[in-house]
PQR file with spaces between the fields and no chain letter, atoms N, CA, C, O and H, PARSE charges and radii, in Angstrom:
ATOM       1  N    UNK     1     -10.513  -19.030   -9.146 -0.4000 1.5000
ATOM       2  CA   UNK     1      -9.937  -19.341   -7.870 -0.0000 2.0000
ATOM       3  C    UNK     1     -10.050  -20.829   -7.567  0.5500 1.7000
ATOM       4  O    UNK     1      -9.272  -21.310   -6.742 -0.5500 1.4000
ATOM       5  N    UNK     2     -10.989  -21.621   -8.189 -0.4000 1.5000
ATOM       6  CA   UNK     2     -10.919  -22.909   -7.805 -0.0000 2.0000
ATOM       7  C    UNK     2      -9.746  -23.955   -8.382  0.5500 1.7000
ATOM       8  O    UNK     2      -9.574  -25.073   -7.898 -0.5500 1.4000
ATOM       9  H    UNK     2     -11.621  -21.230   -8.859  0.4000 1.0000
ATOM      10  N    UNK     3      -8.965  -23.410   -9.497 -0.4000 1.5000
ATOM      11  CA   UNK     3      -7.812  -23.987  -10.288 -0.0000 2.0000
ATOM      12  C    UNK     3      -6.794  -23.392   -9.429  0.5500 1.7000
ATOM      13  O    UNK     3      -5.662  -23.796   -9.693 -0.5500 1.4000
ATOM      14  H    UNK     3      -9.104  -22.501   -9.890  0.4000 1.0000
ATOM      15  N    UNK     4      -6.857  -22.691   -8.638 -0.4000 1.5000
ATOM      16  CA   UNK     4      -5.606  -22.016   -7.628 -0.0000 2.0000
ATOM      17  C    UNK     4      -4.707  -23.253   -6.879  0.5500 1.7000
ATOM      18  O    UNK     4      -5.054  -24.296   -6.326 -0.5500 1.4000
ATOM      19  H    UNK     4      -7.777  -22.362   -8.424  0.4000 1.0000
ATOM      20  N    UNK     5      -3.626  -22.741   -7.085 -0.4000 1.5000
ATOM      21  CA   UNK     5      -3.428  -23.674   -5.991 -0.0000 2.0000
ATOM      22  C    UNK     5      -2.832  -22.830   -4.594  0.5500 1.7000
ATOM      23  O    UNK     5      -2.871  -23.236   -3.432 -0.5500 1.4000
ATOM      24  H    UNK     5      -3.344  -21.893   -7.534  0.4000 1.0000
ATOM      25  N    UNK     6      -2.486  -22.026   -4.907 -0.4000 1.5000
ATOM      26  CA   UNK     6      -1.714  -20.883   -3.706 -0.0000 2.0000
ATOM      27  C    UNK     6      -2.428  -19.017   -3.885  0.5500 1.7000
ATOM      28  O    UNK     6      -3.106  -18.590   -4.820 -0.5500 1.4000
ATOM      29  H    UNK     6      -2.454  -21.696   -5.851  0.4000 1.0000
ATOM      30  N    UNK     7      -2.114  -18.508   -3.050 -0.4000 1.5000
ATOM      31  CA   UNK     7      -2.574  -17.093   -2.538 -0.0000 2.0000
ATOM      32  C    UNK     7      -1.613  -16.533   -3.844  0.5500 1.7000
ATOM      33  O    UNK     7      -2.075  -15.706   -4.630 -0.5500 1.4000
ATOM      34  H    UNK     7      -1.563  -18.855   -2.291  0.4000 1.0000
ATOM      35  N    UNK     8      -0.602  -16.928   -3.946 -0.4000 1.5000
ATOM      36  CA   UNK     8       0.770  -16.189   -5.042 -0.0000 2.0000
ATOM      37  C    UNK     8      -0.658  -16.543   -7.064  0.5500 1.7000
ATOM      38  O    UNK     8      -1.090  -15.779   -7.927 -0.5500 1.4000
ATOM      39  H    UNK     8      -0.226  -17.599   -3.307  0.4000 1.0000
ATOM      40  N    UNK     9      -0.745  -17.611   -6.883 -0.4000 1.5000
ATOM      41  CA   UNK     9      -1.374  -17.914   -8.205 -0.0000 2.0000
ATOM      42  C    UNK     9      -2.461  -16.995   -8.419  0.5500 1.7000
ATOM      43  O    UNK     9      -2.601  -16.307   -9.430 -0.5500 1.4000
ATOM      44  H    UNK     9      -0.395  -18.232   -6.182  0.4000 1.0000
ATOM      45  N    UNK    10      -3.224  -17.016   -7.417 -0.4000 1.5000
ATOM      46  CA   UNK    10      -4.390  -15.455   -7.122 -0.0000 2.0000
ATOM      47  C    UNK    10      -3.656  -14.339   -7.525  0.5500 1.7000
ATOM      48  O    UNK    10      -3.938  -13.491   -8.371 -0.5500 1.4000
ATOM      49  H    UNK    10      -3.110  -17.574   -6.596  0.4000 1.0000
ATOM      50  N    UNK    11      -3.023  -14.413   -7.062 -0.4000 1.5000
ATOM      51  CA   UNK    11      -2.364  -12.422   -7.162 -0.0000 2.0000
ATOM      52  C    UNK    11      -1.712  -12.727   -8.792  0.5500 1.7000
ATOM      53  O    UNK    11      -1.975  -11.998   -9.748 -0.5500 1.4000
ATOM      54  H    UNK    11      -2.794  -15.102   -6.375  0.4000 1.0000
ATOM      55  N    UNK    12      -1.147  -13.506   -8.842 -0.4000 1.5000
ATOM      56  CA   UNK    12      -0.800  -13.349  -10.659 -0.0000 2.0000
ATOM      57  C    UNK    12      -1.632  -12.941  -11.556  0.5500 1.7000
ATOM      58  O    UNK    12      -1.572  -12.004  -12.353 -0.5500 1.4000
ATOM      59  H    UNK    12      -0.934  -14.098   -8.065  0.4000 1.0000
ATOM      60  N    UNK    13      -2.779  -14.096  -11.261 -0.4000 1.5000
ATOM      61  CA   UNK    13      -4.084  -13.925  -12.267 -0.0000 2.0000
ATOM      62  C    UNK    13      -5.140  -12.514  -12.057  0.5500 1.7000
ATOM      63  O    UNK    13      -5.873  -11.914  -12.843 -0.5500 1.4000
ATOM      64  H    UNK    13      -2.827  -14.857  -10.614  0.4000 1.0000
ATOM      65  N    UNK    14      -4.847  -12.349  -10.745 -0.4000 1.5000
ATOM      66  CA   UNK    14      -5.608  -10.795  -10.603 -0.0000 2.0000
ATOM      67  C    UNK    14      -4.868   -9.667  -11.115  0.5500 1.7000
ATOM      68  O    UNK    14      -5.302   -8.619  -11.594 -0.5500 1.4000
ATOM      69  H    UNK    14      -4.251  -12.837  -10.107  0.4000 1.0000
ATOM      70  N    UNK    15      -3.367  -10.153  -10.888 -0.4000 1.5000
ATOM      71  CA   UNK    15      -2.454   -8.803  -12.016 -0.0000 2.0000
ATOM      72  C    UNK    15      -2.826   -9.458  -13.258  0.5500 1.7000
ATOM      73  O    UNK    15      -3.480   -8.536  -13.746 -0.5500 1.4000
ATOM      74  H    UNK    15      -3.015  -11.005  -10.499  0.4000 1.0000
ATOM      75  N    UNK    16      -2.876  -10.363  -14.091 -0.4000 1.5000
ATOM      76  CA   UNK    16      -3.320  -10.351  -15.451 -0.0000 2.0000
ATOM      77  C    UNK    16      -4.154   -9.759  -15.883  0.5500 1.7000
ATOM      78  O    UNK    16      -4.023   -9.174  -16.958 -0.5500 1.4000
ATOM      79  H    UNK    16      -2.344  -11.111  -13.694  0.4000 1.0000
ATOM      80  N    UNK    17      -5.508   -9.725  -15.024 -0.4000 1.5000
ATOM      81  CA   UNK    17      -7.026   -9.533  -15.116 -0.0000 2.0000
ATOM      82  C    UNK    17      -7.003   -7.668  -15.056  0.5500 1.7000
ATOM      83  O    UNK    17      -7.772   -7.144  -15.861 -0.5500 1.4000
ATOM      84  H    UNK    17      -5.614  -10.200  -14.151  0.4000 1.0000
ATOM      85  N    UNK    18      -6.489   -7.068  -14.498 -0.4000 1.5000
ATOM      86  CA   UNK    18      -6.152   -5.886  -14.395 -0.0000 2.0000
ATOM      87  C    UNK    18      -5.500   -5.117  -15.292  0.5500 1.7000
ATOM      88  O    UNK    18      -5.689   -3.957  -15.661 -0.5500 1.4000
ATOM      89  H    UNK    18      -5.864   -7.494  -13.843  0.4000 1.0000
ATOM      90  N    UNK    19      -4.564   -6.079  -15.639 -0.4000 1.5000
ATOM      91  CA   UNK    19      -3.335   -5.643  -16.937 -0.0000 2.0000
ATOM      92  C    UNK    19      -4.243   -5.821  -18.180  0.5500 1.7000
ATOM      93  O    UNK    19      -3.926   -4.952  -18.991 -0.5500 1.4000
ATOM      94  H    UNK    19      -4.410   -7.021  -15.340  0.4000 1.0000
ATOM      95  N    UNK    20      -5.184   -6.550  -18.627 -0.4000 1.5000
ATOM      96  CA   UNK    20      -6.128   -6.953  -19.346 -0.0000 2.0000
ATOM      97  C    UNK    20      -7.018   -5.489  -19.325  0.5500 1.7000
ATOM      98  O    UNK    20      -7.031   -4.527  -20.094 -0.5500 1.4000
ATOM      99  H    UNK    20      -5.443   -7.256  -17.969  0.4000 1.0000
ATOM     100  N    UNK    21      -7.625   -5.746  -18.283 -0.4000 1.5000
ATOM     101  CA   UNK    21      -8.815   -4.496  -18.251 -0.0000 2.0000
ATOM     102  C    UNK    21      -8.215   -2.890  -18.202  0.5500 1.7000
ATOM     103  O    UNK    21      -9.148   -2.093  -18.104 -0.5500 1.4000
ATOM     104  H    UNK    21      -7.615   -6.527  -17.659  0.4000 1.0000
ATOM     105  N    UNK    22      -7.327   -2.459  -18.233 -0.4000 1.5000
ATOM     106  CA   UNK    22      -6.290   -1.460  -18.984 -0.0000 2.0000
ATOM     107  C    UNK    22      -6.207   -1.514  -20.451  0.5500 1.7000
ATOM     108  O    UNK    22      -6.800   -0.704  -21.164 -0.5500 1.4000
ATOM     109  H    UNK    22      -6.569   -3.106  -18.313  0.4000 1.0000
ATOM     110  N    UNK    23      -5.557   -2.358  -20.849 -0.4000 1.5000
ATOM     111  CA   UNK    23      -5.477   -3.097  -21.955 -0.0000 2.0000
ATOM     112  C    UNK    23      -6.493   -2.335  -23.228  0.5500 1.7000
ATOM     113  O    UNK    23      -6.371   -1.569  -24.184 -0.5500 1.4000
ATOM     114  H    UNK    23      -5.075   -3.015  -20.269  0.4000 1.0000
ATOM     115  N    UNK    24      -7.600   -3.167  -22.467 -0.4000 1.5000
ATOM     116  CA   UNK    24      -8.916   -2.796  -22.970 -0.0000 2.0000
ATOM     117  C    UNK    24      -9.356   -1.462  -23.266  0.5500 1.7000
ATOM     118  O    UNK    24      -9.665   -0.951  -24.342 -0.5500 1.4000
ATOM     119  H    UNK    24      -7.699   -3.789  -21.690  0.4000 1.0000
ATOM     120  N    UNK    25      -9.330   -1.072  -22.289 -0.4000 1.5000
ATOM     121  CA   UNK    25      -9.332    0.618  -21.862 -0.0000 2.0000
ATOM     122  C    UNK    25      -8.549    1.159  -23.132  0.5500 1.7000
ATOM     123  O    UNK    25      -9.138    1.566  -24.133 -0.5500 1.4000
ATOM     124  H    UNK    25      -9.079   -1.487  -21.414  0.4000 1.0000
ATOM     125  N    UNK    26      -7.140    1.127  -22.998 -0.4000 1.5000
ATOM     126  CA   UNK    26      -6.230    1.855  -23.837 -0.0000 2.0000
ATOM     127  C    UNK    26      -6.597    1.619  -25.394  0.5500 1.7000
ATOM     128  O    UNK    26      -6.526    2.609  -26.123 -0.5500 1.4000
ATOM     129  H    UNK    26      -6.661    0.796  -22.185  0.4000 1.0000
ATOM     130  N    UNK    27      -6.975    0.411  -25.944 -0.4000 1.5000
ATOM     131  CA   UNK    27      -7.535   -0.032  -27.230 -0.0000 2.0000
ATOM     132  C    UNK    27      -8.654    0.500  -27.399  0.5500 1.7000
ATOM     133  O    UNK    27      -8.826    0.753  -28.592 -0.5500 1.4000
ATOM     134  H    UNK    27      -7.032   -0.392  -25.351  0.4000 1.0000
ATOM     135  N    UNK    28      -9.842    0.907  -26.500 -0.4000 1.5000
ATOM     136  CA   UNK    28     -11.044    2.038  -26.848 -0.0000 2.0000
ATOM     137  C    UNK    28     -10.522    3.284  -26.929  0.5500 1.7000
ATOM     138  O    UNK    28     -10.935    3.999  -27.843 -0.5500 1.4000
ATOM     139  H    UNK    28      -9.703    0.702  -25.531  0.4000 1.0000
ATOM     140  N    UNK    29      -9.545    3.792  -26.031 -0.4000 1.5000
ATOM     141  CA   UNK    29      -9.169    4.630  -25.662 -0.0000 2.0000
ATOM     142  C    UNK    29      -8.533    5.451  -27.448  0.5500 1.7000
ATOM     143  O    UNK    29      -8.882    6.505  -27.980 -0.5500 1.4000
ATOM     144  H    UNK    29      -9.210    3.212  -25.289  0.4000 1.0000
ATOM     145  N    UNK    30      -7.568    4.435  -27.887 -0.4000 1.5000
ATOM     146  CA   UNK    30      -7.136    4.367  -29.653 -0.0000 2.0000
ATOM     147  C    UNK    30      -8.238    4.961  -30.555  0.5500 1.7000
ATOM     148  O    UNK    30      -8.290    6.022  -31.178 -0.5500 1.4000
ATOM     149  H    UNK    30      -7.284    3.579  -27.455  0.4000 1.0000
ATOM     150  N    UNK    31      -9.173    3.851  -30.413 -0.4000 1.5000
ATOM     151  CA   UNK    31     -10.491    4.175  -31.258 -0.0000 2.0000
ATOM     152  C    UNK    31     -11.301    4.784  -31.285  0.5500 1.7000
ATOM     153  O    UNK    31     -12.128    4.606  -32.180 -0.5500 1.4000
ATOM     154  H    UNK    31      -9.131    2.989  -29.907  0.4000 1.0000
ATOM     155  N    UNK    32     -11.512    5.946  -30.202 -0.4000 1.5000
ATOM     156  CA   UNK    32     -12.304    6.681  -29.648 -0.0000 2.0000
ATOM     157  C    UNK    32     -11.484    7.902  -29.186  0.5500 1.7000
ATOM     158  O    UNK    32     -11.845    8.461  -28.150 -0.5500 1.4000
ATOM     159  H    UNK    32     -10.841    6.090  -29.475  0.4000 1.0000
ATOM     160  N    UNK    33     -10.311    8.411  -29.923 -0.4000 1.5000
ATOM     161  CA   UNK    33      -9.969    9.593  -29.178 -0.0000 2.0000
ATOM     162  C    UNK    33      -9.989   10.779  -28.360  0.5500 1.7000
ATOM     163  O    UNK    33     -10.311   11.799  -28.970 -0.5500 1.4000
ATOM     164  H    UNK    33     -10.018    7.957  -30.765  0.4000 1.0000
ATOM     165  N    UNK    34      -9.837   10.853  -27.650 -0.4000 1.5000
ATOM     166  CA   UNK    34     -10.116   11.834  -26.249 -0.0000 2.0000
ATOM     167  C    UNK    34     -11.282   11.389  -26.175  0.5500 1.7000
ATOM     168  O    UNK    34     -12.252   12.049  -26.546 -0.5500 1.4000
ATOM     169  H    UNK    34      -9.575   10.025  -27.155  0.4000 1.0000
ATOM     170  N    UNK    35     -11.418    9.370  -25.342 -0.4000 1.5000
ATOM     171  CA   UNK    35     -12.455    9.150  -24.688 -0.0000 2.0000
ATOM     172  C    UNK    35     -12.751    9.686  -23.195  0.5500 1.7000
ATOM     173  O    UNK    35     -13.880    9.692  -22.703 -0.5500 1.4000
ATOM     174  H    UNK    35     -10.630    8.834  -25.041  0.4000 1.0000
ATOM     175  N    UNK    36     -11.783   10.060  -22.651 -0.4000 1.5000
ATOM     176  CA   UNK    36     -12.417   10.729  -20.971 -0.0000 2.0000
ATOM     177  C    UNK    36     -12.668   11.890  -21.313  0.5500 1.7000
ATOM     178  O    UNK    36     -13.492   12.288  -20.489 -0.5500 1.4000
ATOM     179  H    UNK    36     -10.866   10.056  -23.050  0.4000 1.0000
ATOM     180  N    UNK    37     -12.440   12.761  -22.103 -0.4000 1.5000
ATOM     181  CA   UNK    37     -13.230   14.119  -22.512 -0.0000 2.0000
ATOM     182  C    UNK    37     -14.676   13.908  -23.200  0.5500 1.7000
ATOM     183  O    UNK    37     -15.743   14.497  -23.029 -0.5500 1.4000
ATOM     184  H    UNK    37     -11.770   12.437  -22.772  0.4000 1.0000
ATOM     185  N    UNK    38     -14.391   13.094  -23.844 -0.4000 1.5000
ATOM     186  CA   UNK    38     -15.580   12.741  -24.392 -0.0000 2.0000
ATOM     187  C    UNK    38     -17.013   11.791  -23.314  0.5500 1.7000
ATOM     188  O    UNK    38     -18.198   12.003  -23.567 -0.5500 1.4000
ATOM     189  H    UNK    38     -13.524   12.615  -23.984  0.4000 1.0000
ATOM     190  N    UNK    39     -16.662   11.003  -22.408 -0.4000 1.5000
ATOM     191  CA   UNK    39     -17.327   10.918  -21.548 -0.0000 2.0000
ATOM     192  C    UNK    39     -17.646   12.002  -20.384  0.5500 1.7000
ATOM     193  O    UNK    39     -18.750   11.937  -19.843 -0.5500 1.4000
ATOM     194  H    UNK    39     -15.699   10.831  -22.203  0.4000 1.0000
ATOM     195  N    UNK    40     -16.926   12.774  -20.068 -0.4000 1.5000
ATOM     196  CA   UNK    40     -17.019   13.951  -19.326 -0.0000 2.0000
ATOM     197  C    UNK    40     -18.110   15.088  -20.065  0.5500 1.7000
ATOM     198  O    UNK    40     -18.866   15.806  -19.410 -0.5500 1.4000
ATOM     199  H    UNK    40     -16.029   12.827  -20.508  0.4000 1.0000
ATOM     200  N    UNK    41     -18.023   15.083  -21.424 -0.4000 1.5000
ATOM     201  CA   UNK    41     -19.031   16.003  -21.991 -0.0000 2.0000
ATOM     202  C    UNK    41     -20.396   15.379  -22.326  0.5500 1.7000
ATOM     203  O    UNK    41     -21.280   15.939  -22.975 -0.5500 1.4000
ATOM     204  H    UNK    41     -17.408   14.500  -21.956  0.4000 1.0000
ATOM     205  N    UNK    42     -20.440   14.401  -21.906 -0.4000 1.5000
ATOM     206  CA   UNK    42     -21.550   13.294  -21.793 -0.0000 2.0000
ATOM     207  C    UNK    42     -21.828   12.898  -22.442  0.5500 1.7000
ATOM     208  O    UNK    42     -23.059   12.904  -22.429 -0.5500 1.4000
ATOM     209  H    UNK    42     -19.723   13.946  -21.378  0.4000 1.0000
ATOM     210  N    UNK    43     -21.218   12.131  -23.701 -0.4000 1.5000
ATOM     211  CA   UNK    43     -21.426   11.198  -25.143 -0.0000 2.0000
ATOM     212  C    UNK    43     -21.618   10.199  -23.926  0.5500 1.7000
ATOM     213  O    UNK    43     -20.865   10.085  -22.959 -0.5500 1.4000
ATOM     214  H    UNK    43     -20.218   12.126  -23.711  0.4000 1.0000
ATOM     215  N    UNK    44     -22.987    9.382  -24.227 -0.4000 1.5000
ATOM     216  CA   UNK    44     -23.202    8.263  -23.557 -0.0000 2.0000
ATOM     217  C    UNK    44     -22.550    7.400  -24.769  0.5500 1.7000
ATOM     218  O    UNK    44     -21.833    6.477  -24.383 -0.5500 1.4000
ATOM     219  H    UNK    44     -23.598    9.475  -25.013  0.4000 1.0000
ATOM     220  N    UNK    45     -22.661    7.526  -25.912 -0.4000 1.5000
ATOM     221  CA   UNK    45     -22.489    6.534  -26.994 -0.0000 2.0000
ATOM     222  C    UNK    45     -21.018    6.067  -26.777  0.5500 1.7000
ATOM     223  O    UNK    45     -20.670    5.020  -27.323 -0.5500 1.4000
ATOM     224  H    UNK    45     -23.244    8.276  -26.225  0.4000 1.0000
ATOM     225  N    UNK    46     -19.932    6.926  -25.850 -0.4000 1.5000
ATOM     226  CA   UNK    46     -18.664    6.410  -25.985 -0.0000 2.0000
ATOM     227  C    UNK    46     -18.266    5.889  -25.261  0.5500 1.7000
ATOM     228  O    UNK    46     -17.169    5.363  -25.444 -0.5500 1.4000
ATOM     229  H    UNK    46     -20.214    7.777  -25.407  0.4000 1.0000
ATOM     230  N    UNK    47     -19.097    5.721  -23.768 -0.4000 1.5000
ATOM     231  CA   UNK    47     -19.012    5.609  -22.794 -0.0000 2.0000
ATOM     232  C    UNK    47     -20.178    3.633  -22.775  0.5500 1.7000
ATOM     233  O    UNK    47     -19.946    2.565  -22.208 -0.5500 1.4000
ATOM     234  H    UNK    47     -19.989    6.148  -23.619  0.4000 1.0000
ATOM     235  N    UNK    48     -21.041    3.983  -23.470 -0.4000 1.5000
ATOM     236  CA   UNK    48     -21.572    2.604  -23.784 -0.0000 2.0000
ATOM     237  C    UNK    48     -20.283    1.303  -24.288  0.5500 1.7000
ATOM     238  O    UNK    48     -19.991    0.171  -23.903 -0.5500 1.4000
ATOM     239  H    UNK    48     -21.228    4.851  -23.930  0.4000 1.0000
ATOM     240  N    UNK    49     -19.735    2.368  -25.466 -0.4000 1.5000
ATOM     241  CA   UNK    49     -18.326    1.517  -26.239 -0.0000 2.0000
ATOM     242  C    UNK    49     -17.621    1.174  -25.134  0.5500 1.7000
ATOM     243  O    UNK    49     -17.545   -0.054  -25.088 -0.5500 1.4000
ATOM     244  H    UNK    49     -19.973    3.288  -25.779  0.4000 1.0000
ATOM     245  N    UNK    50     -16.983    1.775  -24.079 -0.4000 1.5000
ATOM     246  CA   UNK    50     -16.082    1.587  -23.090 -0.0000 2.0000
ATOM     247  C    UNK    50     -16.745    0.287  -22.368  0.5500 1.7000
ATOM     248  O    UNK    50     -16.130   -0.765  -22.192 -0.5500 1.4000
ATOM     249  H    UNK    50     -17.045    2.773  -24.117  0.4000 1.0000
ATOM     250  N    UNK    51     -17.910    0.488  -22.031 -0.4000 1.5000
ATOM     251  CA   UNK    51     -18.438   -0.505  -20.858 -0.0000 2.0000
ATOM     252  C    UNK    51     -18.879   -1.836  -21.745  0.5500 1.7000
ATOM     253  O    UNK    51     -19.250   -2.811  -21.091 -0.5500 1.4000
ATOM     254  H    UNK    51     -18.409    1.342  -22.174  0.4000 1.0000
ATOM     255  N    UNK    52     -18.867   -1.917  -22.881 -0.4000 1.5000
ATOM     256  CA   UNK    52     -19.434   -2.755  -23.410 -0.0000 2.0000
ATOM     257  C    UNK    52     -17.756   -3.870  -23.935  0.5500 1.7000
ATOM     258  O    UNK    52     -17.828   -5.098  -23.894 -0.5500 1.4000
ATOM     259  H    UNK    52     -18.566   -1.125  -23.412  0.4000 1.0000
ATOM     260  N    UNK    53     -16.531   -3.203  -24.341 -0.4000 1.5000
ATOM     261  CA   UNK    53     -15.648   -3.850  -24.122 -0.0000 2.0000
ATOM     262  C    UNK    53     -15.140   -4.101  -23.017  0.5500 1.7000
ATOM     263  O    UNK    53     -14.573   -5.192  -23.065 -0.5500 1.4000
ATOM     264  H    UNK    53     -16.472   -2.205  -24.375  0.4000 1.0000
ATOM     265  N    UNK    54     -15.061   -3.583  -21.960 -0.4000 1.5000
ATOM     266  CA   UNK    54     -14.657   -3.735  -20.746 -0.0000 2.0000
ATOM     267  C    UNK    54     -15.442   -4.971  -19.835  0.5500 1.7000
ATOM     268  O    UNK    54     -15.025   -5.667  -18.909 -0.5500 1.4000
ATOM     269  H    UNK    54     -15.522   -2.697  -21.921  0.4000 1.0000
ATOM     270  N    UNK    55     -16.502   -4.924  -20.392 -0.4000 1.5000
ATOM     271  CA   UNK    55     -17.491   -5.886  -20.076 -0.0000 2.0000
ATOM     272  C    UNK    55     -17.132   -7.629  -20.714  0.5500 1.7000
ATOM     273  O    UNK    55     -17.142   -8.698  -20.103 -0.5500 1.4000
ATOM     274  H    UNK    55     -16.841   -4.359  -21.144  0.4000 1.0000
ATOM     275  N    UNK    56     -16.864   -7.352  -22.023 -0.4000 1.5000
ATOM     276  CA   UNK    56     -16.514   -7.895  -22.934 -0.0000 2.0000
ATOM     277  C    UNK    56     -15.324   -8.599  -22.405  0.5500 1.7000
ATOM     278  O    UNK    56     -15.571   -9.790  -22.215 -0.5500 1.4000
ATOM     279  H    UNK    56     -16.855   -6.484  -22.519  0.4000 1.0000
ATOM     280  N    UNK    57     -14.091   -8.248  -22.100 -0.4000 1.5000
ATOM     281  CA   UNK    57     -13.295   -8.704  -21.512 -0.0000 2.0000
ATOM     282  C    UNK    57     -13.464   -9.416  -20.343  0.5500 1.7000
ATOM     283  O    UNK    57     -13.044  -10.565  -20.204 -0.5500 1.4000
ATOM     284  H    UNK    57     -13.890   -7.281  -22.255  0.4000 1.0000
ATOM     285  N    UNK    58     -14.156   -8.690  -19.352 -0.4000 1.5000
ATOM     286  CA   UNK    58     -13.899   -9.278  -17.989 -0.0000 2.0000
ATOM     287  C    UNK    58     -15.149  -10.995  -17.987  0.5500 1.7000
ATOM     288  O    UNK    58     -15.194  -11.888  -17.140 -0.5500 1.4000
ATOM     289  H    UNK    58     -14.497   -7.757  -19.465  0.4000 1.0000
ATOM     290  N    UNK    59     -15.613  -10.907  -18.724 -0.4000 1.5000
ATOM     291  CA   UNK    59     -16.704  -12.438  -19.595 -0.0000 2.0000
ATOM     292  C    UNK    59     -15.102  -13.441  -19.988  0.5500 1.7000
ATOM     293  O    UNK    59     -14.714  -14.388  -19.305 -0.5500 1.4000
ATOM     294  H    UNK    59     -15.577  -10.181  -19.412  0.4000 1.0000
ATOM     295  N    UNK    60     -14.520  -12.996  -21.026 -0.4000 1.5000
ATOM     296  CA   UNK    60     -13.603  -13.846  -21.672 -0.0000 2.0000
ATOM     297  C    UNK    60     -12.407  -14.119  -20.415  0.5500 1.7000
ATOM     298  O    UNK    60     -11.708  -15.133  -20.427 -0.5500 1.4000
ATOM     299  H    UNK    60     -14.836  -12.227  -21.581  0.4000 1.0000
ATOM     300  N    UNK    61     -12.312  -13.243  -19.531 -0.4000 1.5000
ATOM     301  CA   UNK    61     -11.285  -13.496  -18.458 -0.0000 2.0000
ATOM     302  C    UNK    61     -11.802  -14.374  -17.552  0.5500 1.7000
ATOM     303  O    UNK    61     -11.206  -15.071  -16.731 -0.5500 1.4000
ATOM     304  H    UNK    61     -12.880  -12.420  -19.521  0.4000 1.0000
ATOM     305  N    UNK    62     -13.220  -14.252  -17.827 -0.4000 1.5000
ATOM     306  CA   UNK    62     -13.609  -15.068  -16.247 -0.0000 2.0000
ATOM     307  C    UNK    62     -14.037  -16.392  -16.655  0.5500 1.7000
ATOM     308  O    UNK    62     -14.232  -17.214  -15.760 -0.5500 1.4000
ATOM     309  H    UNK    62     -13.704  -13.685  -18.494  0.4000 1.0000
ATOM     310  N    UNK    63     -14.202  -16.703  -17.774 -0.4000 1.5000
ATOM     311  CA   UNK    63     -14.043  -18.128  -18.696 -0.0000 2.0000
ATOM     312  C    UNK    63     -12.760  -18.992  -18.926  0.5500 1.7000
ATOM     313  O    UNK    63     -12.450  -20.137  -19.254 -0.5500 1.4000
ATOM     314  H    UNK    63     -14.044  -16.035  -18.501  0.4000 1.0000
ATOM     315  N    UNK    64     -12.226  -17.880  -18.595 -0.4000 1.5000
ATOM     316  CA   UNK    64     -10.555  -18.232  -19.049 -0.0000 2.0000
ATOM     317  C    UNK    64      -9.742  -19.015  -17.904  0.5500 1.7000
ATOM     318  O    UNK    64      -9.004  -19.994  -18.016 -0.5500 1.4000
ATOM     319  H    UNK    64     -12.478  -16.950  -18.329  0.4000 1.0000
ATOM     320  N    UNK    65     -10.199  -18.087  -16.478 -0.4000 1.5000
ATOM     321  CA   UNK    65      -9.711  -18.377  -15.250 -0.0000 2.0000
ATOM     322  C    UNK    65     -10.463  -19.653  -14.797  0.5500 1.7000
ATOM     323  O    UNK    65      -9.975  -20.624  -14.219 -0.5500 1.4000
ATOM     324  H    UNK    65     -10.798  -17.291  -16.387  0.4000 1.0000
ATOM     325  N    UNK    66     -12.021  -19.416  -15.254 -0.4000 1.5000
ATOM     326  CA   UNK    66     -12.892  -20.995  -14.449 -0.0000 2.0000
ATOM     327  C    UNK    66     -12.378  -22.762  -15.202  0.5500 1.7000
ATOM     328  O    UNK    66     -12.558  -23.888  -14.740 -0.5500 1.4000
ATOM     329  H    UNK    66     -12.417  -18.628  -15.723  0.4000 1.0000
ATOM     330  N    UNK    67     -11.822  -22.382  -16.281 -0.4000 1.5000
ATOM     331  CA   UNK    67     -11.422  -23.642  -16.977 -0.0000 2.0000
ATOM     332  C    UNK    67     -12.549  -24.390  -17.515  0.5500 1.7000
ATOM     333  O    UNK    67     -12.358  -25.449  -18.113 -0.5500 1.4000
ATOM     334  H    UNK    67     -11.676  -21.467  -16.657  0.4000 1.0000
C-alpha cells in the first residue's frame, strides 16, 4: 500500500493477491487429490501442505507488493 498511488491500484493488487491465493489452492488442490475430503477426514499432513503453500505465497506477494 505504500507504492499505491490510488484506492483503484489497492483493489487491483488485492484482486491479484486473491487470484494468487486460489491459484495456490487449486495447484495443492492438483497434487493432493480430493484435498477438502481429505482435510475433512482429518489428514493434518494435507492440510499442513495447504497452509504451508498458501503461506508460502502470501510471503512472496507481500515482498512483491512492498518493493
Amino acid at each position: 500500500m505504500s507504492v499505491s498511488n490510488s484506492v483503484r491500484d489497492i483493489a487491483i493488487w488485492g484482486v491479484a493477491t486473491v487470484v494468487l491465493q486460489l491459484l495456490a489452492f487449486r495447484v495443492v488442490d492438483l497434487l493432493l487429490t480430493g484435498l477438502p475430503q481429505r482435510i475433512k477426514d482429518g489428514e493434518v499432513s494435507a492440510a499442513v501442505v495447504l497452509v504451508g503453500a498458501k503461506l508460502a505465497t502470501a510471503l512472496i506477494m507481500s515482498a512483491a507488493l512492498t518493493g
